[in-house]
Every structure is written in C-alpha cells, then in structure tokens.
C-alpha positions in Angstrom: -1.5 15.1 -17.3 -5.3 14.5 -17.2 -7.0 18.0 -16.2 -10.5 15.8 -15.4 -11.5 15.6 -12.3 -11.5 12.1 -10.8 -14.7 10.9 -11.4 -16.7 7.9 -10.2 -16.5 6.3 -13.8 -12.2 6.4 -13.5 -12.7 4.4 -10.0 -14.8 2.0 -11.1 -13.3 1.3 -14.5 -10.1 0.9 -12.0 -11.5 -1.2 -9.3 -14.1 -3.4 -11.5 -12.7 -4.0 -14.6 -9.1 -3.6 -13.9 -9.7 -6.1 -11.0 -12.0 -8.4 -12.8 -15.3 -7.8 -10.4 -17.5 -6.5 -13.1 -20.5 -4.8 -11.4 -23.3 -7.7 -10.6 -26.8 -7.7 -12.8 -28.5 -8.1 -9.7 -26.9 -4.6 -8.3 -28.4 -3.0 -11.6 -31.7 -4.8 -11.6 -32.3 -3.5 -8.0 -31.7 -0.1 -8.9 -34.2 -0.2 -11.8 -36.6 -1.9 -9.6 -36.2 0.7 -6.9 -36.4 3.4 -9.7 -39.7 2.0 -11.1 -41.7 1.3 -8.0 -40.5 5.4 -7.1 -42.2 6.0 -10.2 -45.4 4.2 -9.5 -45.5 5.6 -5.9 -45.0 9.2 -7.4 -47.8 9.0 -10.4 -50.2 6.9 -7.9 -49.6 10.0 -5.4 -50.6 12.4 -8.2 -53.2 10.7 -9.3 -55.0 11.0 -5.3 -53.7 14.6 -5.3 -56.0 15.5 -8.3 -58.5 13.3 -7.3 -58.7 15.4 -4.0 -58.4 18.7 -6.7 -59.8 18.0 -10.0 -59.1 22.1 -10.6 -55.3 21.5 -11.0 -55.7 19.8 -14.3 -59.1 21.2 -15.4 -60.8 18.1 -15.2 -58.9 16.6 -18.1 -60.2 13.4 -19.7 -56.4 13.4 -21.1 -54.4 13.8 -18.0 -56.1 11.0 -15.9 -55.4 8.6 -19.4 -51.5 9.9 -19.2 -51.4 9.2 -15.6 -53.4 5.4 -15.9 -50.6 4.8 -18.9 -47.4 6.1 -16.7 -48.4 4.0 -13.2 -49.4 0.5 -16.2 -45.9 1.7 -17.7 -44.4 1.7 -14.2 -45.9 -1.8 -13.3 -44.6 -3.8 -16.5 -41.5 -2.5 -16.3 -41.2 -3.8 -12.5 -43.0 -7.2 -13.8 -40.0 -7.5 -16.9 -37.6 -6.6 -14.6 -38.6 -9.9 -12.1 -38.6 -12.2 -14.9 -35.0 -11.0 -16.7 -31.8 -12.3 -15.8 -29.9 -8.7 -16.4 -31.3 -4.9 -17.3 -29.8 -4.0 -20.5 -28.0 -0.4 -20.9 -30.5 -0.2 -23.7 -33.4 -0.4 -21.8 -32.3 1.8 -19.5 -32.0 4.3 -22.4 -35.3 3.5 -23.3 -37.1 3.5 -20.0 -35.3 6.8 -18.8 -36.6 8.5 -22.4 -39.7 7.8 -21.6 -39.2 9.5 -18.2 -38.0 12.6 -19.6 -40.9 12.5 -22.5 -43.5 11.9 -19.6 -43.2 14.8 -17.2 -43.0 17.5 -20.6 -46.9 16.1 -21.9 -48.5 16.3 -18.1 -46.8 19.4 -18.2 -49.2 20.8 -20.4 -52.1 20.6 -18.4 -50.7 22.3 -15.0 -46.7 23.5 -15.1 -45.7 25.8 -12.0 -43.4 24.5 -9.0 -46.7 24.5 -7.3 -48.5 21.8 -9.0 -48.3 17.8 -8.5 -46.2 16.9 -11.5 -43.2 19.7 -11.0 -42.0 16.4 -9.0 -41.9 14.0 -12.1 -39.1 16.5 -13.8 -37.5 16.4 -10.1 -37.7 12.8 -10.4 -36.4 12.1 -13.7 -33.1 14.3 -12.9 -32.9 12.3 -9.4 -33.3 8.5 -11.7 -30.5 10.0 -14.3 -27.7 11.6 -11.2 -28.1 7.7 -9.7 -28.1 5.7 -12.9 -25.0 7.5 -13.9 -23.6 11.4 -13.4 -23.3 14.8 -13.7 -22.8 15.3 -17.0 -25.9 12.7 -17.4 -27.9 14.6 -15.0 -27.3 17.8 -17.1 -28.1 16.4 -20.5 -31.2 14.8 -18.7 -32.4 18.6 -17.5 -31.4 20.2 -20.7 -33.7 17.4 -22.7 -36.6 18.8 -21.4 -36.1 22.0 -21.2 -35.7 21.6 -24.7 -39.4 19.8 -24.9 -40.4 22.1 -22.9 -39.3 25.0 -24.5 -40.8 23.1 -28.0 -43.9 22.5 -26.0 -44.5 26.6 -26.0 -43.3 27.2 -29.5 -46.5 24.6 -30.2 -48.6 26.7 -28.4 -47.2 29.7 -30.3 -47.9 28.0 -33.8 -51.4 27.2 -32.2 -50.8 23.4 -32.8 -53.1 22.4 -29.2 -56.0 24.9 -30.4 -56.0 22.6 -33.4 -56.1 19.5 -31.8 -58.9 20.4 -29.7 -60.9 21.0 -32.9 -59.9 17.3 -34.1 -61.2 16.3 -30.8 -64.0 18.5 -30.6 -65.0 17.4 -34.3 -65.1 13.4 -33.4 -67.4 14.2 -30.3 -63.8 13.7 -28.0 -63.5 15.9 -24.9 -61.0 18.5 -25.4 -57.2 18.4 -24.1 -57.8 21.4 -21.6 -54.1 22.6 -21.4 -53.1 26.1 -20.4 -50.7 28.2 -22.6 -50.4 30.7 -19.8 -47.8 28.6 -18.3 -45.6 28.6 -21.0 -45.1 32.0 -21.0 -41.1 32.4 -22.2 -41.0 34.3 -18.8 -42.2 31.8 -16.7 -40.8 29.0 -18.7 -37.4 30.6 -18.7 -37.6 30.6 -15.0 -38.0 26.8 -15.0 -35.7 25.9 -16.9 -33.0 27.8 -14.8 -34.4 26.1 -12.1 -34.2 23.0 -13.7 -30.9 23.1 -15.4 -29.4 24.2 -11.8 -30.7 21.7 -9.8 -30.2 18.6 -12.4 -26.6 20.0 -11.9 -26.5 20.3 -8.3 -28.2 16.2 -8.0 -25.6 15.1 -10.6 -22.8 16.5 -8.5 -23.8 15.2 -5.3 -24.8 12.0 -6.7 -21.0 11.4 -8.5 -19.2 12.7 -5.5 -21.6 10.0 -3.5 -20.9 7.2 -5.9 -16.8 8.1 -6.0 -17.3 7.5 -1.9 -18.8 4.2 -2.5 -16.1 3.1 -5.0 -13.7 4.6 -2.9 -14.7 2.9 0.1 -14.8 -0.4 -2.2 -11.4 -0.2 -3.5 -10.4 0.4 0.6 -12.3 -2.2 1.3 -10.8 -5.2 -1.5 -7.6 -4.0 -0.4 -7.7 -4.6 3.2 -9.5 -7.9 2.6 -6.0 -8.7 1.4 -4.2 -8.1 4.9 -3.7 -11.9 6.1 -2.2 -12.9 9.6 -1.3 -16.3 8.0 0.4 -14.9 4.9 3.0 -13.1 6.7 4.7 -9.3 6.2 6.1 -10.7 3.0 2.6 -12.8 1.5 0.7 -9.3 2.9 2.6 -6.8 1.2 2.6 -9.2 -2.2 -1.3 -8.9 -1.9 -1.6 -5.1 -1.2 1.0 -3.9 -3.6 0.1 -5.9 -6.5 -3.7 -4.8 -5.8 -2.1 -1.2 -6.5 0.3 -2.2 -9.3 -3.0 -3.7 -11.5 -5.1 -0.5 -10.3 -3.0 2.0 -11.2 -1.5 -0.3 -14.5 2.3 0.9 -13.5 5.2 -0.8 -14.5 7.2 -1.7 -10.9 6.4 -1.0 -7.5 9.1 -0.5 -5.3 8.7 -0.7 -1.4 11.4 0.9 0.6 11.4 0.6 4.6 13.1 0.8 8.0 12.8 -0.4 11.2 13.1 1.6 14.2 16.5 0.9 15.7 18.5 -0.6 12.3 20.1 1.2 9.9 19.6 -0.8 7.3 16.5 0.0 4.1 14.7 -2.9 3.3 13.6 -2.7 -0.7 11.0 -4.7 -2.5 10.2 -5.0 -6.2 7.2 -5.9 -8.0 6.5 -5.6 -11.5 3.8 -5.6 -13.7 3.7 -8.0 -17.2 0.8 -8.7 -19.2 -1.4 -7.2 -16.7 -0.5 -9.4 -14.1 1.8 -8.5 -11.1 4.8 -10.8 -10.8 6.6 -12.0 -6.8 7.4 -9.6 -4.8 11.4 -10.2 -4.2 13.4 -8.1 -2.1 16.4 -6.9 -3.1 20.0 -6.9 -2.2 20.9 -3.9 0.3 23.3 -1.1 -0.9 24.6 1.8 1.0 23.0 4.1 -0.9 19.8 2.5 -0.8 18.9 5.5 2.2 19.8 7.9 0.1 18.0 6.6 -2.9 14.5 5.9 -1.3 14.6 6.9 2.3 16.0 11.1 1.2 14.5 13.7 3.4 11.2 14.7 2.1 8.4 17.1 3.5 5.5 15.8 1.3 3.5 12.7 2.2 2.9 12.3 -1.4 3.9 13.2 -4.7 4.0 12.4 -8.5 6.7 13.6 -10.4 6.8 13.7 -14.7 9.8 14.4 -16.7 9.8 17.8 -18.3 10.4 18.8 -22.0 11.7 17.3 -25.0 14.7 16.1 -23.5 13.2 14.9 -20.6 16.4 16.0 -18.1 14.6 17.4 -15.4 11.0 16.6 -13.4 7.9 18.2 -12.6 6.4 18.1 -9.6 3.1 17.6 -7.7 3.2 17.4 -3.5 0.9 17.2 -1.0 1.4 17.7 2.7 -0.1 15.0 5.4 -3.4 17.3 5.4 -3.3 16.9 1.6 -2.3 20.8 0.9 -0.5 21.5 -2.3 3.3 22.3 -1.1 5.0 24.9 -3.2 7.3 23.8 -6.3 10.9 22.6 -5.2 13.9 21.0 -7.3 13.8 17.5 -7.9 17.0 16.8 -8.2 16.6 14.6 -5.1 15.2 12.1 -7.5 18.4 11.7 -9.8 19.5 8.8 -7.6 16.5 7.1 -8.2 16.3 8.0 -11.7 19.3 6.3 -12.4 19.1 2.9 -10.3 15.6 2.6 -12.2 14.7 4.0 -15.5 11.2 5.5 -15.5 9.4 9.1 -16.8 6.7 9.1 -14.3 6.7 8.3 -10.3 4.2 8.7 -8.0 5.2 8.4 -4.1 3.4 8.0 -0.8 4.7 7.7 2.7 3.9 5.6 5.7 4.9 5.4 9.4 3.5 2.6 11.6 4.0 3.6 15.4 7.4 4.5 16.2 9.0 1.5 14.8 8.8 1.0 11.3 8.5 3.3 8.2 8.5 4.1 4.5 7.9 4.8 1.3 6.3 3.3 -2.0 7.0 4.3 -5.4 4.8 2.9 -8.4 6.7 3.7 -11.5 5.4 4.8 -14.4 1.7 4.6 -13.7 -1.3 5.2 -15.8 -3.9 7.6 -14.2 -7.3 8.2 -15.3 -8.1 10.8 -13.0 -6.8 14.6 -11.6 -3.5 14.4 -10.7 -4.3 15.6 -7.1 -7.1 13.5 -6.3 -5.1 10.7 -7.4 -3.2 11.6 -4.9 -5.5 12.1 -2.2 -6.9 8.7 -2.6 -3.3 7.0 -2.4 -2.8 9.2 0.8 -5.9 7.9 2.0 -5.6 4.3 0.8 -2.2 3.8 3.0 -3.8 5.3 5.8 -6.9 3.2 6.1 -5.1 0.0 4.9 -1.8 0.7 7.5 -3.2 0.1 10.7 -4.3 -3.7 9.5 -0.3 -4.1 7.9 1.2 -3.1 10.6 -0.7 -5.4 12.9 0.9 -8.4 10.8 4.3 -6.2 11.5 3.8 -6.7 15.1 2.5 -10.3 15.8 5.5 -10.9 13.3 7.5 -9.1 15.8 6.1 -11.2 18.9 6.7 -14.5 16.9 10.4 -13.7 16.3 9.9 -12.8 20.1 8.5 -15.7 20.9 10.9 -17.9 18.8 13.6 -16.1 20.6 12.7 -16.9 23.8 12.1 -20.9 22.5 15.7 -20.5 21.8 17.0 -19.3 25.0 14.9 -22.2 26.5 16.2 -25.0 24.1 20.4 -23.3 24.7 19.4 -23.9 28.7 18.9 -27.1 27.9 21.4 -28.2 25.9 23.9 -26.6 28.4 22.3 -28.5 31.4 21.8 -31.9 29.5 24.1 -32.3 26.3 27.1 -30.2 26.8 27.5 -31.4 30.5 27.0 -34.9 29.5 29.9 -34.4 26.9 32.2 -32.6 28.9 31.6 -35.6 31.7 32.6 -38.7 28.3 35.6 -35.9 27.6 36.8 -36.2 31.3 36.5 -39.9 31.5 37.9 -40.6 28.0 41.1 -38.1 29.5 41.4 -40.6 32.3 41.2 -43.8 30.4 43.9 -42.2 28.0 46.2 -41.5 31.0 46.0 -44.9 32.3 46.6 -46.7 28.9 50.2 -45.5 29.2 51.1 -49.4 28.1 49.2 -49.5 24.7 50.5 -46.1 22.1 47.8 -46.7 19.3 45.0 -47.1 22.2 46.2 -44.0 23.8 46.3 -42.3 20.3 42.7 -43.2 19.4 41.6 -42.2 22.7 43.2 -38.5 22.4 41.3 -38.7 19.3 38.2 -39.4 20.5 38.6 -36.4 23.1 39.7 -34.2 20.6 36.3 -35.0 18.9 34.1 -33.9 21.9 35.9 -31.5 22.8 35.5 -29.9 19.6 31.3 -30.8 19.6 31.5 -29.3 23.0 32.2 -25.8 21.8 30.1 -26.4 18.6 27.4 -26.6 20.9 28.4 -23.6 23.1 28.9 -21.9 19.7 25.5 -22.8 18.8 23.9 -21.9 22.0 25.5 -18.5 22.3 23.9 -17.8 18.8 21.0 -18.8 19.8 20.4 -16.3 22.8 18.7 -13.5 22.2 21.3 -10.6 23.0 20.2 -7.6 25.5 23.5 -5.4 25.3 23.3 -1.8 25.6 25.7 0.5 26.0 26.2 -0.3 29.9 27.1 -3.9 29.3 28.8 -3.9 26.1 32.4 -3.8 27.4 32.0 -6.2 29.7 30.5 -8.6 27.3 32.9 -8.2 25.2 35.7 -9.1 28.1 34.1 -12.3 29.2 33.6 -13.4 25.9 36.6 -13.1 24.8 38.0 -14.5 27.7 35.4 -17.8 27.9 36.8 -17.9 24.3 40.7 -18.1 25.6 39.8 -20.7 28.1 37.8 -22.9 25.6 40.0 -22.9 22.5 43.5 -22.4 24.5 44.1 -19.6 21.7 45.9 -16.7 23.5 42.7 -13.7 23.4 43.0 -10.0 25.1 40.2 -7.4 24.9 41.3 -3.8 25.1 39.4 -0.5 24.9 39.6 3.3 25.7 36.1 3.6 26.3 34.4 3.0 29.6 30.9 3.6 28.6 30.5 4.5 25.0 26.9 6.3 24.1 26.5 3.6 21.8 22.7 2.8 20.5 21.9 -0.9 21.8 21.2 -2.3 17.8 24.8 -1.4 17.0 25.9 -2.7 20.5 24.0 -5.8 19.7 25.6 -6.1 16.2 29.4 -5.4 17.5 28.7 -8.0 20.2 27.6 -10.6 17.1 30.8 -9.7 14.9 33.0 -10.7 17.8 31.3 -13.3 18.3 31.5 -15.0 14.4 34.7 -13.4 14.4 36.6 -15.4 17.2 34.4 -18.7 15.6 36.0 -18.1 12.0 39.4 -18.1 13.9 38.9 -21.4 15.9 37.7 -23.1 13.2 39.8 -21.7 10.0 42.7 -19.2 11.2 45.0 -22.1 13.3 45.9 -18.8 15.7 47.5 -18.8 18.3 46.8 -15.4 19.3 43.7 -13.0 18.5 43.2 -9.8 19.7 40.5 -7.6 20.1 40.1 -3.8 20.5 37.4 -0.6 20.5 37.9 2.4 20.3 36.4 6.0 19.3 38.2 8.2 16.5 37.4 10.5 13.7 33.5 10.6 14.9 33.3 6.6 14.7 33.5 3.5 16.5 36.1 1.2 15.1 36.3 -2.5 16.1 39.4 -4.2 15.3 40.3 -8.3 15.5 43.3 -9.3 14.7 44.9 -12.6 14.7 48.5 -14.4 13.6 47.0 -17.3 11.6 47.0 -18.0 8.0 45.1 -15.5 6.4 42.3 -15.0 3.8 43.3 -16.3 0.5 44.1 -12.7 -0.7 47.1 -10.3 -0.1 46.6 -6.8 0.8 43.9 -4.2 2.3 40.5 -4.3 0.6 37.1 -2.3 1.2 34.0 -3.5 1.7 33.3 -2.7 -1.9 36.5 -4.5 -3.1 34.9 -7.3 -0.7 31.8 -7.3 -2.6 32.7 -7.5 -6.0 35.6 -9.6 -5.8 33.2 -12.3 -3.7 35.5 -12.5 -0.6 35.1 -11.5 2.9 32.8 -13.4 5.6 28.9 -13.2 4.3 27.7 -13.2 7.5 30.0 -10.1 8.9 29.2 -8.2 6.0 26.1 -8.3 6.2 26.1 -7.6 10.0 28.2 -4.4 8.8 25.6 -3.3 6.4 22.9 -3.2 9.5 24.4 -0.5 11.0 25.6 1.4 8.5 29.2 0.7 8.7 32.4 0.0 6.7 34.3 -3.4 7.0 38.1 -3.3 5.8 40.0 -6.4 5.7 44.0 -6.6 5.7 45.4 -10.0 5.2 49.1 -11.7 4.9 48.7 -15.4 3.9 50.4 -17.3 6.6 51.0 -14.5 8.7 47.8 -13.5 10.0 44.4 -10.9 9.4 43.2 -7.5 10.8 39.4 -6.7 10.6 38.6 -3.1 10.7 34.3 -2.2 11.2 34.2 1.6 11.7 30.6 2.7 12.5 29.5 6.3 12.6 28.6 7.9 15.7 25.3 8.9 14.4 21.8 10.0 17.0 19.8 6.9 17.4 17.3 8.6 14.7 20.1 8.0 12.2 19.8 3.7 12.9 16.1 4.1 12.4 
C-alpha cells in the first residue's frame, strides 16, 4: 500500500506516459514565456516604484544595475525561448536559480513585506508551485531563507562594510545596504512567512494541477465513447483506456439489464502493455453470485492479507466517497477462485433504471493513496456513464427499430408469400385428385404438395420468430392456447395446452421467454420428434413455475433424466432452449426414452421482478 497522497506527478505519469501523449514543448515553452514576461513586468514595476521613491533603496548606484541586469535577464530569456524548439528541464533549473539568487541580493538594499521587492520572493515561490509542486515550492522557500539567513551572518562577519571600502577605495559609490533588516528577529519572521506561504502556493498549485490531469484523463476517456462503435467497440475503448492506466492484469465487466436475469461478463486482459479484445464470456449460474453479490460500497480495493495470503483486506467507500467501516470479505471467495488474483479494485455503475454493474481491474498497480485512487475511479464512471449509456439506449432503439422492421417484413410475407403458397398447395391438391388415371403423376404431385406445405410453415415458423413478443402476465395463457392450437391445425400432430393457473403474477421477460421455449419446442417436434401427440402444461409448485412439453416421438439420443448441468457438459440438449433457460434464471431437465418419446421440465423461481433485473 502506497501511504503518498495522489499527487499530480502519479496522474500524469499515468495519463501521459502510460498513454503515450507525452506533454507538448510548446505547453512548456508557453509557461516559461508567461513566467519570464511576469518577471519583466514585476522588476519594470519596481524599477518606476523607486524611481517615484529613490528613499526605499537609498539611492543605490547598485540596486538600479541589479534591476537593469534582472529586466535584460528577463528579455533574453523570452528572445531564446522564441527561437528554441523545446525548454530544456536544465534550463529551467538554471533560470529558476537565478530567480531564487535574485530576490536574496535586492534584498539587501530594502527587505520588510513593505518594500517593492518582498514581491520577487512571492514571485519566485509562485514560478516554482506552477513549474512543478509542493515539495518544489518548499525547497524553493527554504533556498532562500537559507541565503537570506547567510546574507545576515555576512553582515555579522562585517563582509558588506568591507566591500564598501573596496568601493570607496576605487572612487566607486558605495553599496548602501541596511543591516537593520536582517535583524535574526525580523529575519526570522520572514522566513516563517516565507516557508508558510511557499507551502500554502505549492499545495494549491498541486491540488490545481491534479484537477487539470484529472479532468484530462476524464476527458481522453470520454473521447472514447463512439455511437458508431457500438456497446461492445465502446466498452473495448473505455476499459482498455483503464486497463493501460492503472497497468492491471484483466478487467472484468459484469452487468444486467433491467428485466433479465441473466449477468453479462466481459474480459480484457493486459500483455505487454497492450490491452487485448474484449470477449465476453460464457454465462454461468453463478456468475450473480460471483460479480453481481449484494454490496453497500460503490467502490472498493481489496489486498490479500499475511504470509499465507488466505484472507483480504479491505478499503470501501460509500456513493458520497465516505470510508465504510471494515467487514468480512469472504464475499470475494467466489471470485477469488473463478480468477486468481492478490489485489482487486471494484467500482459500481447504474444507468437509469435499466442496466447496471460492476467492474473489477485485477491486480492493478497504483501509484497513488489508496482512497483517492478510489475517488477518482468513482468519479471517472460517473462522468464517463452518462455518454455509455447513451450508446446503451440508441442500441436499445435500433434493436427496437429492427424489431419493428421485422414485424413489417413477417406482414408481408404472410400477405404475399405464404398466401401465394398456400393458393400453388390448393391447386396442386386439385390437380392430384383429378390425375386419379396416372399413379406416378399423382405421386409426384403429393410430393410436390408435401414440399409447400412444409415451406409454408417454415415461413410461419419464421415469421412467428420474427415478431417481437408483448406477453405479460395477462395474455400469457392464452398465447400459449392458440399457439398450440394453430400448431395442431398446421402440423396435424395431436397438441393440448393445460394449466392451473388463470393469471400467474408472472414478470413479462420470463412470460416472453416461456412463450419462446414453446414456441422452438413444438418446432423441434415437427421437424425431428415424428409425434403424434405433444402436450403441454404450466403449473405453480414448490415456489416455481414449471413448464412441461411432452411428446411420444423418438427421443433424444440419450436414455434417462439429465440436468441442465449434465446437459452442458455432456454437449446435449437444444442450444437455443438452454440458453433461453439461463435468461431467467431457471433449470431445464430433460427425460428421454428413444423411440418412445421426451418430457421437458423448465422450473423458474417465483422471484420479485427485482430478482430478473
């Protein structure tokens, strides 16, 4: 754990050089160039305020020469600084000794916050907090100070008296300083005053300069948000942004939609400082339990503690960024386990009422206080999730839109293509009747209208998925009973719908998805079962919804009852129904008797709506 507080040079090593946008040397030539026209300003200034007063510095010969030299030094160094390409960290040494040398010789001819060149030691502490920071600032104030204090140890030792006798002896007018000012009293003063404001400028300077880099790294990001890229090319952008920033090994994005049971987890990892695809992963059924677990803190990093490294320490903060207090973390051993890490730091996000989160960066490197670490992810995902979930949504109202294309294009075919084909069917039926004389032409034409017939309810098949389903718990029984019914009168397969519920308090996504497994279920027995009977029933038991279909055709090419889980690993069971299963959260069993017939069990739990989003 770093116990430094996160300071403007961790942000910009992260944001600059980690992201390859060192800063410009036209930034840091402006700054100098700024810096040395202040100084000009300032020592022209002086120079009129003793012009106005010649009593302030005695009439010095010597003080008018240091003030010519500081306003020529001021001017070359804005000239050099036209005519170079880049300002060297060197020269900025340089130039800023000379600014703290400067202010401790004019110094000696009229010291006191009261006189015109107190501001050149205000200035020189104001050049060193925006060059760099607060520990710059300090060492700036404590430099002189220290030539300062050396100054009145000269004075002490009588070294001025003697140089006005070297002058004095060469005909030269004296240098006409005043030792009463560097009285250790007085000078003690100052320098308190000095050391305490060069601190206070370096502080507000770094916190201003952490803003800025803040507001940069907020600002690269969300330049990263594209409409055209999609949900999918956006979050690739954003999270790998943060995987590079924070040097982590994976990022892991977990996240639900309103109204679906199902978590929706993304990976991204980090090699050779470069941030791979972001791939999503297969679901689980734990996957709620492993990312999604009921958590008061918006944000959090958690480090494993001791030798042995069993158990984690933790770090929260609340949504107003308040330290919660310490708690078990055993709600992490799930996680811990699925991936294998030592460090995680967490934040949350909720867009609206219809989609939320939570991202992990595993194992990530930070240069800064834990806690304001924190703080800045907190308020990173805050600034950035308005723009990410505005992708969410138009994705949302293209998937409506294409929905509603659909239902359009499944009008159509029902006016146009399926009527046309159920008008060849009838004629073909009639031809075959009347060709009573000829056996092989009345074969070929039964064959012919077994062909449409079958396109026929391909295409109803095709239309049906293709509608965009608005079931609720009002409707859903009687869905269910005229589509199983339609699906009696289509095939000629014997179909009966039963239920002891009359209006289940059933959320609409798991009415939708029960309606959809009926639906592919009664397709996989026209096409692959040869029933000749299938039924279907719902019912409520045991605190769940169970939907059974049963049919007496041949079977899945197993014997016996398996689980979903059996299912899975063994690499049997309809994809598409699973999968459907998995949405809301339920359990599929299958029971099979090879040329005897199938029962499909889905039991859902009768969960709040919260609980399928």
């Amino acid at each position: 754990m770093s116990g430094t507080r996160l300071s403007f040079q961790a942000l910009r090593h992260r944001f600059l050089w980690r992201q390859r946008a060192p800063i410009g040397p036209g930034e840091i030539r402006r700054t100098e160039r700024w810096l040395a026209t202040a100084r000009v300003s300032l020592a022209i200034s002086a120079l009129v305020a003793i012009r106005i007063d010649p009593a302030e510095i005695r009439y010095s010969f010597w003080a008018y020469g240091l003030l010519a030299f500081y306003i020529a030094q001021g001017v070359v160094i804005i000239l050099l600084l036209r005519r170079r390409e880049e300002s060297t960290a060197w020269f900025r040494r340089l130039v800023h000794a000379g600014d703290i040398v400067w202010p401790a010789l004019i110094s000696l001819f009229a010291t006191g916050q009261a006189n015109p060149f107190f501001l050149f030691l205000v200035f020189v502490l104001a050049a060193a907090a925006y060059r760099w920071g607060v520990w710059e600032t300090v060492a700036t104030a404590a430099s002189a100070v220290l030539l300062l204090w050396l100054e009145s140890f000269a004075f002490r030792l009588g070294f001025f008296a003697w140089v006005d006798r070297l002058l004095l002896r060469y005909h030269l007018p004296p240098l006409g300083v005043q030792a009463t000012d560097f009285e250790p009293k007085r000078l003690f003063m100052l320098s308190i005053y000095l050391l305490v404001m060069g601190l206070l400028l370096g502080y507000l300077a770094e916190q201003q300069k952490q803003l800025r880099a803040e507001k940069a790294v907020i600002a690269r990001i969300l330049g990263k948000v594209r409409v055209e890229a999609g949900l999918s090319g956006t979050l690739q952008e954003i999270v790998g942004e943060l995987l590079v920033m924070y040097h982590a090994g994976r990022a892991l994005i977990a996240s639900q939609e309103a109204g679906r049971a199902r978590v929706y987890v993304g990976e991204m990892l980090l090699r050779n400082n470069e941030p791979t695809f972001f791939r999503w992963l297969d679901p689980s059924p734990s996957d709620r339990e492993t990312y999604l677990f009921e958590y008061p803190a918006e944000t959090s990093y958690a480090w494993r503690n001791g030798s042995r490294g069993e158990n984690f320490m933790l770090l929260e903060l609340d949504r107003a960024g308040q330290k919660l207090p310490a708690k078990s973390s055993a709600f992490l051993d799930p996680l811990a386990r699925r991936h294998a890490f030592s460090k995680v730091m967490t934040v949350s996000f909720i867009f609206g009422k219809e989609w939320w989160g939570r991202i992990f960066f595993l194992d990530p490197s930070l240069t800064g206080e834990i806690k304001e670490e924190l703080r800045f992810l907190q308020e990173l995902v805050r600034q950035i999730g308005p723009a990410v979930y505005n992708v969410y949504l138009l994705r949302r109202l293209r998937l409506r839109a294409g929905a509603l294309e659909r239902a359009r294009f499944a009008r159509e075919l029902h006016v146009g293509a399926v009527q046309s084909l159920i008008a060849v069917e009838m004629q073909v039926d009639v031809l075959r009747r009347q060709s009573v004389k000829s056996e092989s032409v009345t074969e070929e034409l039964g064959r012919i209208q077994g062909l449409l017939r079958e396109e026929v309810l391909k295409l109803r098949e095709l239309m049906q998925q293709m509608k965009s389903l608005d079931v609720d718990s009002r409707k859903l029984i009687g869905f269910l009973v005229d589509t199983v019914e339609r699906f009696q009168r289509e095939t000629g397969i014997t179909a009966r719908f039963s239920s002891d519920l009359e209006q289940p308090d059933m959320p609409q996504p798991v009415c939708r998805e029960l309606t959809r497994i009926v639906q592919e279920s009664l397709v996989n027995v026209r096409k692959h079962s040869r029933a000749r009977a299938v039924a279907v029933r719902l019912s409520a038991r045991n605190g769940n919804w169970t939907l059974v279909i049963e049919d007496d055709g041949c079977g899945f090419p197993f014997s016996g009852r398996l689980s979903q889980t059996e299912l899975d690993s063994l690499g049997r069971g309809p994809l598409v129904i699973k999968e459907r299963v998995r949405v809301i959260a339920g359990e599929l069993t299958i029971e099979s008797t090879p040329g005897q017939g199938s029962r499909l069990e889905i039991s859902v739990p009768q969960k709040p709506v919260a609980a399928y989003g």
